[in-house]
N, C-alpha and C positions, 0 to 999 in steps of 0.2 A: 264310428264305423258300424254299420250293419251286420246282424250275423251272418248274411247271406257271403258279405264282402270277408269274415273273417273263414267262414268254412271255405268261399274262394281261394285263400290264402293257403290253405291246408293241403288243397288240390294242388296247388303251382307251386307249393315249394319244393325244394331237391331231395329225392330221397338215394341214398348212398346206401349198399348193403356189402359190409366187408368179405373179400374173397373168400376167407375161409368161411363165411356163413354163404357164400353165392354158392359157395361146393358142396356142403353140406345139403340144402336144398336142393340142387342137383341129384346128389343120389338119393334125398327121399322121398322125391317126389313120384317115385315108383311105387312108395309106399300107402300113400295117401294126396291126395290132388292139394288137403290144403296145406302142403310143406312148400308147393310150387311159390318161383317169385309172384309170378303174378296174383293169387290169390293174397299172400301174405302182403302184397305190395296195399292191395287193395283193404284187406285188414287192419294196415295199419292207418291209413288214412282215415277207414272208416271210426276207428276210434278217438283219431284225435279230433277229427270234428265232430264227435259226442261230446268230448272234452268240452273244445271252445264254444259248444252250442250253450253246455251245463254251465259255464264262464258266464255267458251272456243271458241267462236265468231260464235257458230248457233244458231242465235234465232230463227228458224222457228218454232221449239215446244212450246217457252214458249211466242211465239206471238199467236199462235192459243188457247191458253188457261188466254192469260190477257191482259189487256188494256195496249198501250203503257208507259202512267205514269207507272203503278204498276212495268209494264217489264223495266226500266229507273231505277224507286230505288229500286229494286231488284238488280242491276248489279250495281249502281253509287249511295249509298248511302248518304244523303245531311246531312253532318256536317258545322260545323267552319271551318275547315278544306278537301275539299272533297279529295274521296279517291274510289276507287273500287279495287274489289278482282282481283286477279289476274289469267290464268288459271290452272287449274289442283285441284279446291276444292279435298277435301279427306271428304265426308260425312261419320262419324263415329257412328249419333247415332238420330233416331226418336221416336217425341212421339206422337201421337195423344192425347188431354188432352183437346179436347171440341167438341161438338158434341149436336145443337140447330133443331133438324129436325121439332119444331111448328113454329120456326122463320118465318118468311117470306120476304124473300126467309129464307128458310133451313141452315144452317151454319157451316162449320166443321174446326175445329184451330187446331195446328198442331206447332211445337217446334221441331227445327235442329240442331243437334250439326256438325259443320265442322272445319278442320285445316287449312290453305292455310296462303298467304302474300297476302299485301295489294300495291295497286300502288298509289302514291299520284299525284294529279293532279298539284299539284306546284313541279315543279323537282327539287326544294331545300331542300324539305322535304322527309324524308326515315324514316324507320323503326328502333325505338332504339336496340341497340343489346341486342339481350336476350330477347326481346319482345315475348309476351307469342303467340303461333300461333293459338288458338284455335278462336272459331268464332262462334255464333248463330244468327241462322235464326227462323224469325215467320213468317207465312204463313197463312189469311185466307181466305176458298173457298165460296161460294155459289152455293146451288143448283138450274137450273132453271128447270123450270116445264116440259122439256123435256131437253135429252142430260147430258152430264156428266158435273160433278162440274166442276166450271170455279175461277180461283184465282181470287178473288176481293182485298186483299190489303197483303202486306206484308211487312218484315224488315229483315235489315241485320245488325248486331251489333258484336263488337268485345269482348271477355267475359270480358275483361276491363270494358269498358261499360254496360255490363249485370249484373253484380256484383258490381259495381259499385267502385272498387281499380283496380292500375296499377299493375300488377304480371311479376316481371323480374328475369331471371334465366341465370346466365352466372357464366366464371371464373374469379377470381381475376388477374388482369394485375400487370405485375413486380415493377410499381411503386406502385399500390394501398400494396401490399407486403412490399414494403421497409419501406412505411409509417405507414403500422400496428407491424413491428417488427422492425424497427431502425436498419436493416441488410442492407448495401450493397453488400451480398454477389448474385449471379443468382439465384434465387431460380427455380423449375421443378414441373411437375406435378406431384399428386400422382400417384405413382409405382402399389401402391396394390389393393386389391379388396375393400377396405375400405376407402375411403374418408373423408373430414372433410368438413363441408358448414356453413357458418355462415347466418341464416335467420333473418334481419333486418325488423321491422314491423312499418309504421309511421301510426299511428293513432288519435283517438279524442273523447272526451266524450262532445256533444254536447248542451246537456242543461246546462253543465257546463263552456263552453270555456277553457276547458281544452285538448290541445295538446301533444303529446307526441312520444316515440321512445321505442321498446323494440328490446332486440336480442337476441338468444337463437346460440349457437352451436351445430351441431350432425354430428356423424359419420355414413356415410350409406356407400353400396356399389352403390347406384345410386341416382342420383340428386333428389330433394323431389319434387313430383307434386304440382298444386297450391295448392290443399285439403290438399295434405300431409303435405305443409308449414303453413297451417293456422293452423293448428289442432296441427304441433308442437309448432308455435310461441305464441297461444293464450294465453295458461297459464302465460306466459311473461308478456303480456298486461295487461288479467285481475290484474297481482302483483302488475305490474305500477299504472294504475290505483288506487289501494287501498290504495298503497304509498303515493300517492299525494293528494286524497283526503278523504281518509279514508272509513273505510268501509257504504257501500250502497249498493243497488239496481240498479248499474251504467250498463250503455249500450254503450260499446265506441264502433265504428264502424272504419274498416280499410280505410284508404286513399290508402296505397300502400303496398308492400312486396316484398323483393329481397331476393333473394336466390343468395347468392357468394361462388362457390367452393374455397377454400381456397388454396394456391400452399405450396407445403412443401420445407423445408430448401432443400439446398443442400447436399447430404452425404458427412462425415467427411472425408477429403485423410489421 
């Protein structure tokens, strides 16, 4: 993807700004023109295609609007592991969800949904297959007493980490096949409109130290998004759960979820 095509992206994706910051700027925009949506609408886009421009190796936009640290972990997030995005982000979705115009300085926070891959800095390390590609960004600006918002701190996260389980979505390999059906025959993918996926869920009930595993199977005509897998596999869990330690008021939270498209037999000759 071209930069041109990735700031296009920035442009056309949705930006959502929650009621109580649309009111907010409502009344302060009496105060100052840039508390108004529109200016801040426009603010924020302009910074995140500084972003994706600095992603795609020009930072001169997102250096004229932030301190070299910020502009650093924005681009080269610091884990256990480091890693930064790769070019060509795909920005799919903005919110505006805070908006402090008594602070001092002024303060405006802001929430990014984006798709992209990741480059690991150890080149032993890659990206597991079926790794979910999704990604969020937090962003926050301050106003100074002249000129437009300037980015004061930000983050880049993977929705892994945002949610805090690993979400993996791939197809079942020939061996993983042979070992769920004792067939040595080749098995193929499915032919039809209709699929089979088996969603595996490992999870945990924490005040309990109680561990566990649920699975659920469904037929769709397309792979289940991450929402669509939790929302089918939960009722799985919350059973396990009840199972194991009987009914309560339990709160078990996911570690992980795999979604494996299942491959079908072979047809009979």
């Amino acid at each position: 993807m071209s930069q041109s095509e990735s700031v296009g992206l920035v442009q056309a994706a949705s930006l959502e700004i929650r009621a109580p910051v649309a009111e907010t700027m409502r009344q302060a925009e009496a105060l100052d023109h840039r508390y108004s949506a529109g200016y801040v609408g426009r603010t924020v886009r302009q910074a995140l295609a500084a972003w994706v421009m600095a992603v795609d190796g020009d930072g001169t936009a997102l250096a004229a609007i932030a301190e070299p640290d910020i502009a650093r972990d924005l681009l080269h997030p610091t884990r256990v592991t480091p890693w930064r995005v790769t070019s060509g982000p795909r920005v799919t979705r903005i919110e505006v969800w805070g908006l402090e115009p008594y602070r001092q300085p002024p303060e405006l926070r802001i929430q990014f949904r984006f798709t992209g891959h990741r480059r690991f800095d150890d080149p032993s390390q890659s990206e597991q297959a079926g790794a979910d590609p999704n990604f969020v960004g937090s962003l926050c600006l301050k106003l100074p007493d002249s000129g437009p918002w300037q980015l004061f701190d930000g983050r880049i996260e993977t929705l892994d980490e945002y949610e805090h389980f690993v979400f993996v979505s791939r197809r079942e390999t020939p061996d993983e096949y042979r070992q769920r059906t004792g067939s040595s025959a080749r098995p193929e993918a499915a032919a039809g409109p209709v699929r089979r996926y088996r969603i595996v869920a490992g999870f945990a009930e924490h005040d309990e130290r109680f561990g566990s595993q649920a699975v659920v199977e469904v037929a769709l005509e397309t792979a289940p998004t991450r929402e669509e897998a939790v929302q089918l596999v939960w009722p799985a869990v919350n059973e396990e759960t009840t199972r194991a330690l009987g009914d309560g008021d339990w709160l078990p939270s996911l570690n992980w979820v795999d979604v494996l498209e299942l491959l079908d037999d072979p047809p009979s000759s």
